[in-house]
C-alpha positions in Angstrom: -47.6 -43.0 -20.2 -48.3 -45.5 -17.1 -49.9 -43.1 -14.5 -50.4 -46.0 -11.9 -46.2 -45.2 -11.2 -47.2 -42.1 -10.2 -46.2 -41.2 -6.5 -46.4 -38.3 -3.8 -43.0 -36.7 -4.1 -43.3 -34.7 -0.8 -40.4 -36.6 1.4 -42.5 -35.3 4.6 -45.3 -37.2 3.6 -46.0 -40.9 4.9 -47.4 -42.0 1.4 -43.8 -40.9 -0.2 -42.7 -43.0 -3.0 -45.4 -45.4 -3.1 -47.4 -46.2 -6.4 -50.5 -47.9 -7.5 -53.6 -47.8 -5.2 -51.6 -47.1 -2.1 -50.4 -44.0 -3.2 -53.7 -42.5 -2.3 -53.4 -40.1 -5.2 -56.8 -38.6 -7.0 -57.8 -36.2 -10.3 -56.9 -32.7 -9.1 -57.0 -31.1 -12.7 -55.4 -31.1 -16.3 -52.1 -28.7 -17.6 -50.9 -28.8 -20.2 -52.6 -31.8 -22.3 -51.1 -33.5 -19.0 -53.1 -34.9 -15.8 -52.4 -33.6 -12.3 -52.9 -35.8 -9.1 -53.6 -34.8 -5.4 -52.4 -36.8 -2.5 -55.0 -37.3 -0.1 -52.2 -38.1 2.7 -50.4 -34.4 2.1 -52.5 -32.8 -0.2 -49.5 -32.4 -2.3 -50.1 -32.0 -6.2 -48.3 -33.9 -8.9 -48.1 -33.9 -12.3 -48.3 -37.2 -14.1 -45.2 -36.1 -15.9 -43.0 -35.4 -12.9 -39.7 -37.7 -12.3 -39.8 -38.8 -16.5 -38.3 -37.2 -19.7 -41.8 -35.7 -20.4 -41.5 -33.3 -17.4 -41.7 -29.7 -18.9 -42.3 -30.5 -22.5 -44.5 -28.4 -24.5 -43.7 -29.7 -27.7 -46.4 -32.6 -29.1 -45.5 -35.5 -27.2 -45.5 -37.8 -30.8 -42.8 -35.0 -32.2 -41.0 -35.2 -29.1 -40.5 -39.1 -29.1 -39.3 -39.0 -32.6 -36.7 -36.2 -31.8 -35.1 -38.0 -28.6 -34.7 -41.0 -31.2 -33.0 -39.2 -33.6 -30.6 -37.7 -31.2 -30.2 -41.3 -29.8 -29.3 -42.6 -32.9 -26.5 -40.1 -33.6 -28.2 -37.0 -35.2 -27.0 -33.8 -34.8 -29.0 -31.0 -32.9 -29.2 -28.6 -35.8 -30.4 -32.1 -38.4 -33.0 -33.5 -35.7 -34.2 -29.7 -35.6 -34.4 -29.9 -39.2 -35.9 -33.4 -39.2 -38.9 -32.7 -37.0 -39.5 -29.5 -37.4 -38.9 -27.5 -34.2 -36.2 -24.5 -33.7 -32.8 -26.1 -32.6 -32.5 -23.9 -29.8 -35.7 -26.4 -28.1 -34.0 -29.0 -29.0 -30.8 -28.2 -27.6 -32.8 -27.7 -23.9 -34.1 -31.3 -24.8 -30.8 -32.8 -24.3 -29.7 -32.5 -20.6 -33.2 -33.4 -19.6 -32.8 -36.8 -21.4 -29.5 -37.0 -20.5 -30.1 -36.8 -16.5 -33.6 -39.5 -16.8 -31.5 -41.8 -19.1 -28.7 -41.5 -16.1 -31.5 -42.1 -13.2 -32.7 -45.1 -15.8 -29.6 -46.5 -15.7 -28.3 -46.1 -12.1 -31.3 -47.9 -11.0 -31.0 -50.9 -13.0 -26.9 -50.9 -13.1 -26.6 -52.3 -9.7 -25.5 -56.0 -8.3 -24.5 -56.9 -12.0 -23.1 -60.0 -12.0 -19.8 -59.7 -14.7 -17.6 -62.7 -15.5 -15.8 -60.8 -18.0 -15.0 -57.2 -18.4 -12.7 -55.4 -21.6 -11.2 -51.9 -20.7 -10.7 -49.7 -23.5 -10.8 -46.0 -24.2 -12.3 -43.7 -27.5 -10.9 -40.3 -28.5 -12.5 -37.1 -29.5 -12.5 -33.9 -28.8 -13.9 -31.0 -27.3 -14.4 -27.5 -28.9 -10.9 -27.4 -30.1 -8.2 -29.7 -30.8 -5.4 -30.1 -27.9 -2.5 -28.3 -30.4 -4.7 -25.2 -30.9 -5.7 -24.4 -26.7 -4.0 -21.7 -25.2 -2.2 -22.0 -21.9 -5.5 -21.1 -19.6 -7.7 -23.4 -21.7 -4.5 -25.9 -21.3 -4.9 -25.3 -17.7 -9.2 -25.5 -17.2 -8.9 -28.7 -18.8 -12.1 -28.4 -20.1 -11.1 -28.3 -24.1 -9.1 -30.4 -26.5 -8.1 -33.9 -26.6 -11.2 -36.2 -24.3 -11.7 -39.6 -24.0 -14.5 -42.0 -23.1 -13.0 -44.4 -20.8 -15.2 -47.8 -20.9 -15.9 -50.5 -19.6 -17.7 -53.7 -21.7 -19.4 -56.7 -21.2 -18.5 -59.2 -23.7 -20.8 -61.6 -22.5 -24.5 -59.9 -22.1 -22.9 -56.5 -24.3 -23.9 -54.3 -21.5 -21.9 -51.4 -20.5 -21.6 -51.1 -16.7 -19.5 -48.5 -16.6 -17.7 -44.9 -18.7 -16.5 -42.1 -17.6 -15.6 -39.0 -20.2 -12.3 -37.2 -19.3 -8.3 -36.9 -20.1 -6.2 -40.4 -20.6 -5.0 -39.7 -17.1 -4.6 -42.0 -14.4 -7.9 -40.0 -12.1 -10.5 -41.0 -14.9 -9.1 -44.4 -15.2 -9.5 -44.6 -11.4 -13.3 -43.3 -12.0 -14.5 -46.3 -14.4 -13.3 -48.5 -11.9 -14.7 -47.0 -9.2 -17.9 -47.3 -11.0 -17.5 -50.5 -12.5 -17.2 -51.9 -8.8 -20.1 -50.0 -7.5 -22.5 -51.5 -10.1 -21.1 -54.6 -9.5 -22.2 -57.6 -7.3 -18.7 -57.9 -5.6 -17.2 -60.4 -8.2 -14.2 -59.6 -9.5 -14.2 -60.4 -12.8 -11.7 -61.4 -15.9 -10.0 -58.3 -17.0 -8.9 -57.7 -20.5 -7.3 -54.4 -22.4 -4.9 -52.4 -24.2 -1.4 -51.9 -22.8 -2.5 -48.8 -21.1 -0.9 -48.5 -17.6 -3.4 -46.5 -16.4 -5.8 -49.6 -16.1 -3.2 -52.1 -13.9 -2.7 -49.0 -11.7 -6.8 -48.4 -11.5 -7.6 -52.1 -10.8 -4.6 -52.0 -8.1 -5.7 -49.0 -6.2 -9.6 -50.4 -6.2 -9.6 -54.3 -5.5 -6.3 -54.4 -4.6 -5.7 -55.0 -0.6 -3.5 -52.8 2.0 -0.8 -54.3 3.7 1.4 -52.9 6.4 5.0 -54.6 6.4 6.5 -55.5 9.8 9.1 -53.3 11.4 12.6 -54.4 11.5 13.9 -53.7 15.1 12.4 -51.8 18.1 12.9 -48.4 16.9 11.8 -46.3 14.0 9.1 -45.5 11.9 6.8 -48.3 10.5 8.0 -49.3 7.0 5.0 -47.3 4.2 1.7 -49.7 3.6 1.3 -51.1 -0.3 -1.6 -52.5 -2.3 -1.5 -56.1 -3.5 -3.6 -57.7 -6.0 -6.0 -60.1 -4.3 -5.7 -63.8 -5.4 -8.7 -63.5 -7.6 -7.9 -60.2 -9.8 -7.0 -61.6 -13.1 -6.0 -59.0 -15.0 -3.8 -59.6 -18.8 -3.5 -57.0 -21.6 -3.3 -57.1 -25.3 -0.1 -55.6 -26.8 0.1 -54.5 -30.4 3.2 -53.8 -32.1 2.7 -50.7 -34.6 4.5 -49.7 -38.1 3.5 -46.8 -39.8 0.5 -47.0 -38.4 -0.6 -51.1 -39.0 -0.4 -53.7 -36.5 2.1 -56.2 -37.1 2.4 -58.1 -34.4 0.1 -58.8 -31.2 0.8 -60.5 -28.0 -0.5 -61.0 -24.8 0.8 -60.3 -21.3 -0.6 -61.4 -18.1 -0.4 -58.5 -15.0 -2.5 -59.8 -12.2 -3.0 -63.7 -11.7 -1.1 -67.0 -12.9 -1.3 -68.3 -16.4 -3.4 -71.3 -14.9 -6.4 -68.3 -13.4 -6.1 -66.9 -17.0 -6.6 -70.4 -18.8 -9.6 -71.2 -16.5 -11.2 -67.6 -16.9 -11.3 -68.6 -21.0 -12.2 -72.6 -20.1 -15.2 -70.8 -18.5 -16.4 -68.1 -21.2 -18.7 -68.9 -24.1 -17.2 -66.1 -25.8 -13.7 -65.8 -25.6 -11.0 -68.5 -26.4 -8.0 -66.2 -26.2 -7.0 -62.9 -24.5 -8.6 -60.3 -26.6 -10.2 -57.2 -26.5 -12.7 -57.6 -29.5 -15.8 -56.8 -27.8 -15.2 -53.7 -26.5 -13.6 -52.4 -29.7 -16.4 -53.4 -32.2 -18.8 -51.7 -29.4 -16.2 -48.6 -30.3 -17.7 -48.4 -33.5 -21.6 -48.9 -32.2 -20.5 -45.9 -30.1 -19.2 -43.8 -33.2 -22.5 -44.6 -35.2 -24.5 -43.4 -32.5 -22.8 -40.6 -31.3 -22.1 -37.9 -34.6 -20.2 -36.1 -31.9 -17.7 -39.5 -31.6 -17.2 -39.4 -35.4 -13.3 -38.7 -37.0 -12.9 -35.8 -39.4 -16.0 -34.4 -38.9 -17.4 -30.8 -38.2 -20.4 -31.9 -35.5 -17.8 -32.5 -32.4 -19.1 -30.9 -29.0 -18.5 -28.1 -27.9 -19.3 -28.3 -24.0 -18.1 -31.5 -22.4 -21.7 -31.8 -20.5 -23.4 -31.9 -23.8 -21.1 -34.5 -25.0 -22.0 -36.7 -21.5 -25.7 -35.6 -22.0 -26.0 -37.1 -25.7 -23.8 -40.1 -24.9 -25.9 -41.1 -22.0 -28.7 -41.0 -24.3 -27.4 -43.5 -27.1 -26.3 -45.5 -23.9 -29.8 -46.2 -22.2 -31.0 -46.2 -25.9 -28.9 -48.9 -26.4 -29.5 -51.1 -23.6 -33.2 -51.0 -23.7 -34.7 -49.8 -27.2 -31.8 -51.7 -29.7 -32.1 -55.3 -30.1 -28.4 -56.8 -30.9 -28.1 -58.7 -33.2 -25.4 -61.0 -31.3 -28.2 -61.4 -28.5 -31.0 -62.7 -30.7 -32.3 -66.2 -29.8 -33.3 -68.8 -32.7 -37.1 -69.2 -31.8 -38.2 -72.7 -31.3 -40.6 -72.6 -34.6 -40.6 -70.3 -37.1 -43.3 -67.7 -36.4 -45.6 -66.5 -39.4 -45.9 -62.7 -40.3 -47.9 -60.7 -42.7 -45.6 -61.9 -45.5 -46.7 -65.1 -46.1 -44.6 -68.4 -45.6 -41.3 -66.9 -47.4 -41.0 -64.5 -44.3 -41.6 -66.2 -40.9 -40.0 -64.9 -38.0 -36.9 -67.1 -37.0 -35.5 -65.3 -33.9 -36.0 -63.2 -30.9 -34.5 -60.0 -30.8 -32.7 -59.2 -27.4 -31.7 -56.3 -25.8 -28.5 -56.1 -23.7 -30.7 -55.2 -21.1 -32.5 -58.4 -21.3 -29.5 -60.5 -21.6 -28.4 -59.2 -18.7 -31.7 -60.1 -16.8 -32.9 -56.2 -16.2 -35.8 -56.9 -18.2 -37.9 -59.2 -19.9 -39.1 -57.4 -23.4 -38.1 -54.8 -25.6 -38.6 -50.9 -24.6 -40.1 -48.5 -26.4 -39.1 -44.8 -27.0 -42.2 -44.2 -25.3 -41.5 -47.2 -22.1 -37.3 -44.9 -21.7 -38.9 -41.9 -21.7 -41.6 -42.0 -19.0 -40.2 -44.8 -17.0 -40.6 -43.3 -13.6 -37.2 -44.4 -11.0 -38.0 -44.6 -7.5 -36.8 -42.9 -4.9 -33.5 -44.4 -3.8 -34.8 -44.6 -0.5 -36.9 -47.5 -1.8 -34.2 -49.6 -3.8 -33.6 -53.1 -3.2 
């Protein structure tokens, strides 16, 4: 763990938020196998653990690592418990912790994105019961049955800026948007789904502008204001035609822009030639594999929707940071030698989405996720 992140957290105090040598901070004592600083601004006293995933762990640090990476990778609570060891019931407290620092990790690093290309797409599961078997209050709560993880994909870096986990309804739609375009840099990029009308109603109601029509006569009301699309939302969709359950035919429809925005938006990718939505659905299945909870015709689906948002947020930042993809990697200029011999040098980089996207420069460790300290939000750039 990098202790020189390590900051007063006191929002009184004038050395707030600041790390290295100007956070003033000095050895106060040691708890729990864990060093605890004192500010010498303040006098306030902070653990070295504070503000990461370490932060109330008891459990050896080593186990602990290789327990978060299990349930990253998919595992089930009851299976990691198995696999390392400790009684589920601890590692069922592990999971909104790393749920809410993988969120912070990712809120601080999702912002000004720069997206040419974004594919819309949605994922069903569900959520302690299936919709046909909820009775009429659980009907009404909305918390169980039929849920959906609304997302938003970059084809071109892999990231995912944006997903929301709710009902196919028109709100949650309206959600990824929302957050699509607050970790955005203001572009509006090329949009691409399903046939969905949610999504042409979402991108309307966000990008799209108000405009007040002019009043016919002297007298009256004012005529109701409407959205528009602005002239750069380019927006088509990919329709399938189904039978008994196979797609037969597929075409592609244009909603917001002219044929001509469309044909340039392609010209200009380096990884789509046609209107598709390939890039978000083979990330579907990334989702599925790391997610046991995502999985069809299984017995391990959630049964609290937080848990489900907790665990998902997890394989996301574990994703980003920790996974190289194989679609990233970079042919290295020479081959680079390894412990094998000359049969097994090392052709290419691996890349993260994270580093294509320009949010960092190396792969993370477990370890790097885990205690990766975010600053106060007070401080961000």
């Amino acid at each position: 763990m990098d202790y020189t992140t390590c900051y007063c957290r006191s929002q009184q105090c004038s050395m707030f938020g600041k790390t290295g040598s100007s956070a003033q901070l000095k050895l106060h004592d040691w708890q729990h196998g864990q060093p605890r600083f004192r500010c010498q601004a303040c006098g306030f006293i902070i653990s070295a653990s504070s503000g990461t995933a370490y932060a109330g762990i008891r459990t050896d640090l080593e186990i602990y690592r290789r327990g978060t990476k299990a349930l990253a990778e998919g595992l089930s609570i009851r299976a990691t418990s198995r696999l390392i060891e400790v009684d589920k019931d601890t590692v069922n407290h592990w999971l909104p912790t790393l749920g809410l620092h993988s969120q912070g990790v990712m809120n601080y690093f999702f912002r000004n994105l720069h997206l040419e290309e974004c594919q819309l797409d949605e994922l069903w599961t569900f959520i302690y019961k299936k919709e046909k078997q909820l009775t009429a209050l659980e009907k009404i709560a909305e918390m169980y049955g039929d849920a959906w993880v609304w997302i938003a994909f970059s084809p071109l870096c892999k990231i995912i800026p944006a997903w929301v986990v709710g009902k196919r309804t028109l709100s949650h739609a309206r959600r990824l948007v929302f957050r699509l375009k607050s970790a955005s840099d203001g572009q509006i990029p090329f949009f691409t789904s399903d046939e969905l009308p949610h999504y042409a109603d979402a991108l309307l109601e966000v990008y799209g502008e108000q405009v007040q029509p002019l009043r016919k006569g002297t007298r009256g009301r004012f005529p109701k204001s409407y959205r528009v699309p602005p002239p750069d939302l380019c927006y088509a969709v990919v329709v399938k035609k189904r039978e008994k359950g196979r797609v037969v035919e597929v075409s592609t429809r244009i909603v917001y822009g002219t044929a001509q925005q469309v044909e340039a938006a392609l010209e200009a990718s380096p990884v789509s030639q046609t209107i598709n939505t390939y890039g978000v659905e083979r990330n579907n299945l990334t989702i599925r594999q790391h997610s046991r909870r995502m999985g069809r015709k299984v017995n391990a689906f959630s049964k609290d929707p937080d848990y489900l948002e907790h665990q998902l947020t997890l394989a996301f930042a574990y994703y980003h940071f920790v996974i190289p993809h194989r679609g990233l990697r970079q042919r290295l200029p020479h081959p680079m030698p390894t412990k094998g011999g000359k049969s097994s040098c090392k052709k290419w980089k691996p890349v993260t989405p994270a580093m294509a996207a320009g949010l960092t420069d190396h792969v993370w460790t477990m370890d790097e996720l885990l205690s990766f300290r975010v600053p106060p939000k007070s401080l961000w750039k």
